[in-house]
C-alpha positions as a Python dict, from the first residue, in 0.01 Angstrom:
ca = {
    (1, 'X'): (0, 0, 0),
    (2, 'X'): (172, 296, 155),
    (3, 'X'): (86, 403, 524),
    (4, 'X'): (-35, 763, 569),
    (5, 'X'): (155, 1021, 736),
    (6, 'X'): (54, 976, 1144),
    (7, 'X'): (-85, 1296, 1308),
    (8, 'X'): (105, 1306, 1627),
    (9, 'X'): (-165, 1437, 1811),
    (10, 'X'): (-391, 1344, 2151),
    (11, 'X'): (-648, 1101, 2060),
    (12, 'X'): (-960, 1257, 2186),
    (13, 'X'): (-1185, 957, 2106),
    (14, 'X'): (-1189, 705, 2421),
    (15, 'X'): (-1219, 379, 2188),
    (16, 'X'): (-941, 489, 1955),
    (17, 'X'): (-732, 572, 2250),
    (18, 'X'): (-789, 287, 2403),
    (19, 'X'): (-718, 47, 2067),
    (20, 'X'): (-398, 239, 1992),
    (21, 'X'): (-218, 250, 2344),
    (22, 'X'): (-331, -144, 2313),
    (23, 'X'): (-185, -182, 2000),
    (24, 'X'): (148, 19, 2042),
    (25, 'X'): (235, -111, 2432),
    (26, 'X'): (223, -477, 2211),
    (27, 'X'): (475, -349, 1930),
    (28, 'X'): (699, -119, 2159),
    (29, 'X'): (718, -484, 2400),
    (30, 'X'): (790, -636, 2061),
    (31, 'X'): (1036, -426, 1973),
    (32, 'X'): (1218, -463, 2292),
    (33, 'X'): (1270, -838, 2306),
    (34, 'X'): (1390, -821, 1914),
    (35, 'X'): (1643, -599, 2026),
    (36, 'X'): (1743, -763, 2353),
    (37, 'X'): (1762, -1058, 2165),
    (38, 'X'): (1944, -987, 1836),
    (39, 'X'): (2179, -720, 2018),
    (40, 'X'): (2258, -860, 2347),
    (41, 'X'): (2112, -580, 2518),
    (42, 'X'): (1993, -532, 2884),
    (43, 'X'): (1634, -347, 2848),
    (44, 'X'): (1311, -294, 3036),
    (45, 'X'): (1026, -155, 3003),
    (46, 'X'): (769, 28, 3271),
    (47, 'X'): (422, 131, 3096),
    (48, 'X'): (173, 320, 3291),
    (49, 'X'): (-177, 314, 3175),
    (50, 'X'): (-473, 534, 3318),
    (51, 'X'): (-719, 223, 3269),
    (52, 'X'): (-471, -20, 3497),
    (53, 'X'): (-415, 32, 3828),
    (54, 'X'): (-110, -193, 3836),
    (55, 'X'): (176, -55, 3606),
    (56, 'X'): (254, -321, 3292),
    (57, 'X'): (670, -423, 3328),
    (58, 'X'): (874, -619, 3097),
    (59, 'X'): (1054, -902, 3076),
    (60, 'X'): (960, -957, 3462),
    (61, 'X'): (959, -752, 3781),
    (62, 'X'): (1260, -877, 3904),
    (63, 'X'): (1467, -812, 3622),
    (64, 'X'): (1319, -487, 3566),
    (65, 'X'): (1470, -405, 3976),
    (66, 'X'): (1815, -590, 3853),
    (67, 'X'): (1847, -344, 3511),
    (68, 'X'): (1717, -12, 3700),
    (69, 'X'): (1964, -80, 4031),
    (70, 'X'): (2255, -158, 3739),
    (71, 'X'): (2172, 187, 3585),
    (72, 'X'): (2114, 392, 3942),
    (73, 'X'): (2452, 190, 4036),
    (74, 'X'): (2625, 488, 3757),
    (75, 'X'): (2758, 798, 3764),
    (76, 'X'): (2501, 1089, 3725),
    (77, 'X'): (2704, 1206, 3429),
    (78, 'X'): (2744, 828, 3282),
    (79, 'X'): (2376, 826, 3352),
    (80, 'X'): (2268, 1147, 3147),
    (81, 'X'): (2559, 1107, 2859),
    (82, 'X'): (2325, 963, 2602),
    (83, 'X'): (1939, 1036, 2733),
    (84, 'X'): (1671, 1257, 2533),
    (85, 'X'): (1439, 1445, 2680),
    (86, 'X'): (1165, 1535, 2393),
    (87, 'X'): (1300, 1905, 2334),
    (88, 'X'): (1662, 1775, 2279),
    (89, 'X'): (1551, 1526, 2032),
    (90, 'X'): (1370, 1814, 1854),
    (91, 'X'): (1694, 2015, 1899),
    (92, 'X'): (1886, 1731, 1746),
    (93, 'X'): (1657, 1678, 1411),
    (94, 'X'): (1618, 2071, 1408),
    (95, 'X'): (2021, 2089, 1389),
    (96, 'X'): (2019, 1768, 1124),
    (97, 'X'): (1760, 1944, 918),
    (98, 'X'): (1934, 2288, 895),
    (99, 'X'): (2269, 2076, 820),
    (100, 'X'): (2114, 1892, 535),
    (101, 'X'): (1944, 2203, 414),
    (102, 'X'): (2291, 2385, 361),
    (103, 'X'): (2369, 2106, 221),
    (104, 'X'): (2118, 2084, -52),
    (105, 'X'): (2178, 2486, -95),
    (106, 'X'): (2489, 2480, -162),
    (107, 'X'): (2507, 2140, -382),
    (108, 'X'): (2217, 2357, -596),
    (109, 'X'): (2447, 2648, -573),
    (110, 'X'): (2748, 2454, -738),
    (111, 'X'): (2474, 2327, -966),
    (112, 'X'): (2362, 2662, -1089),
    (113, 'X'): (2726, 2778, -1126),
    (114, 'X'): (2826, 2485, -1302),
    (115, 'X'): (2522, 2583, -1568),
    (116, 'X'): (2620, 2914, -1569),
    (117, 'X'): (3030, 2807, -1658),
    (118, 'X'): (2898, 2581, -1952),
    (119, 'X'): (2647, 2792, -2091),
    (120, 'X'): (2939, 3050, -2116),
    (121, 'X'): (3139, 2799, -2284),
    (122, 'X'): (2916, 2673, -2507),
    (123, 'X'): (2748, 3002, -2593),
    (124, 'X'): (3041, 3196, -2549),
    (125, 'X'): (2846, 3474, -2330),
    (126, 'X'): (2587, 3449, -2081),
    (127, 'X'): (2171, 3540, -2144),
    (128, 'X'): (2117, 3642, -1815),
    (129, 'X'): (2276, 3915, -1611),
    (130, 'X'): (2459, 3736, -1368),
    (131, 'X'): (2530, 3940, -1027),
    (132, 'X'): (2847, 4023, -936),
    (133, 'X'): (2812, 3704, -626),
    (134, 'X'): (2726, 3478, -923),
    (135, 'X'): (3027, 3573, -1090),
    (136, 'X'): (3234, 3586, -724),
    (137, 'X'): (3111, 3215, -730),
    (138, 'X'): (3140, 3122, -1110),
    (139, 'X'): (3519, 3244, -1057),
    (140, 'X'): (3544, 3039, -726),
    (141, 'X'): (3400, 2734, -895),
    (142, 'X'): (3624, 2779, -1208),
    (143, 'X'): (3903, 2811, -968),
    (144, 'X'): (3820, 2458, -776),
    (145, 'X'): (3825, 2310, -1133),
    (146, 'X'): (4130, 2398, -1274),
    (147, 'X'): (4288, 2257, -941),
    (148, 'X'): (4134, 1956, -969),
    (149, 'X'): (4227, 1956, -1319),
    (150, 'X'): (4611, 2038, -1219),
    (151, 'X'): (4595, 1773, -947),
    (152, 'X'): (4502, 1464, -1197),
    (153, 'X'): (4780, 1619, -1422),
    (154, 'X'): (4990, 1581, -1192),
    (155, 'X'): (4885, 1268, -1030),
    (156, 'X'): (4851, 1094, -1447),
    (157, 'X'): (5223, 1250, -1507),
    (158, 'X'): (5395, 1100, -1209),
    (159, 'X'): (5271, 778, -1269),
    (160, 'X'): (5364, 757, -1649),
    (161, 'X'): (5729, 891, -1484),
    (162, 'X'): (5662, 1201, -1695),
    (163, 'X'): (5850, 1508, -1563),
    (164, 'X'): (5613, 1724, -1341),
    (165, 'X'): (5619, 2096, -1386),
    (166, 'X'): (5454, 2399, -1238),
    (167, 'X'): (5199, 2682, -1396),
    (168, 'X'): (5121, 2461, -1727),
    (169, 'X'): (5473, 2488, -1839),
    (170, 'X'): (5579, 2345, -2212),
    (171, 'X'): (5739, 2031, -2041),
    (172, 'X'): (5372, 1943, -1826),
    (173, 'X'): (5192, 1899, -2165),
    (174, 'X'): (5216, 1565, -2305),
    (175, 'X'): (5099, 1432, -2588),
    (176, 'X'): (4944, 1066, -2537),
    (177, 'X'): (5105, 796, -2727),
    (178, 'X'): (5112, 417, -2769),
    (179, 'X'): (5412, 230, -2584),
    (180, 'X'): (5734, 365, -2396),
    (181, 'X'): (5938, 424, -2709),
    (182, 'X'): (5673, 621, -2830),
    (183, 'X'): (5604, 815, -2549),
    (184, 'X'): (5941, 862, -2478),
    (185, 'X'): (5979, 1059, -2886),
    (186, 'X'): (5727, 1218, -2815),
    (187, 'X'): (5813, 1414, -2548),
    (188, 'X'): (6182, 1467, -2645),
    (189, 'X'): (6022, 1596, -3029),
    (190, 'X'): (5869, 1909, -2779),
    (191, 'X'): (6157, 2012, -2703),
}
């Protein structure tokens, strides 16, 4: 059964409060030793409650004093190099979002443009008016084609030791046939 979505919100009820910081200080101390086991990892943990005077510490005091002298023992700019604060983690997954957004923009872009390119070539027109930036883009995606289609040309005809030529010329146009001696007739019959 799925979880639902968790409203990241204050907990106004005292109980509930009460049961989740309970339940979460368990699984973030948890979480911690997994870590610190499987990775190797120096970590600690300080957790101050309002209900306990006393602030919770894990593994143990002293090692908790031997990991935060290690860390005040670095440079302030070693120190800050890697740390969040909560608005620069929003920053961060504001930035990722907007990345992966263009992303999925343009991939739908290319998408439209590529239905666009065969509906003009299986139709030969196109139902809708297309704007002039669709057809600025159906050129600039026709355009990416035909290179890609010029690069495998060239990359199929250098490794059959074909001659390579430039612009589609008569010698760059092979037809395929079985064996060398074949091949061979074939492309001296072109000429």
């Amino acid at each position: 059964m799925a979880r639902k979505k968790l409203d990241l919100t204050y907990i106004t009820n005292d109980s509930k409060r009460k049961t989740t910081l309970k339940k979460r200080k368990h699984g973030l101390i948890k979480k911690m030793n997994e870590i610190s086991t499987l990775c190797g990892i120096e970590a600690c943990a300080i957790i101050y409650s309002p209900n306990d005077p006393q602030p919770e510490v894990w593994p143990s005091e002293p090692e908790v004093q031997r990991v935060l002298s290690k860390f005040m023992e670095m440079s302030e700019q070693k120190q800050c190099r890697k740390m969040l604060n909560q608005e620069s983690l929003l920053k961060q997954i504001i930035i990722k979002g907007q990345q992966q957004l263009t992303r999925q923009r343009n991939d739908n872009r290319k998408k439209e443009m590529t239905h666009l390119m065969f509906q003009y070539l299986n139709v030969g027109r196109v139902y809708d008016n297309p704007s002039l930036i669709d057809l600025n883009d159906l050129s600039w995606l026709i355009d990416q084609n035909l290179n890609e289609i010029k690069k495998k040309m060239t990359m199929i005809q250098i490794q059959e030791g074909a001659p390579v030529t430039e612009n589609g010329g008569e010698r760059g146009h092979m037809h395929h046939a079985q064996g060398l001696e074949n091949r061979t007739d074939t492309i001296q019959n072109q000429y």
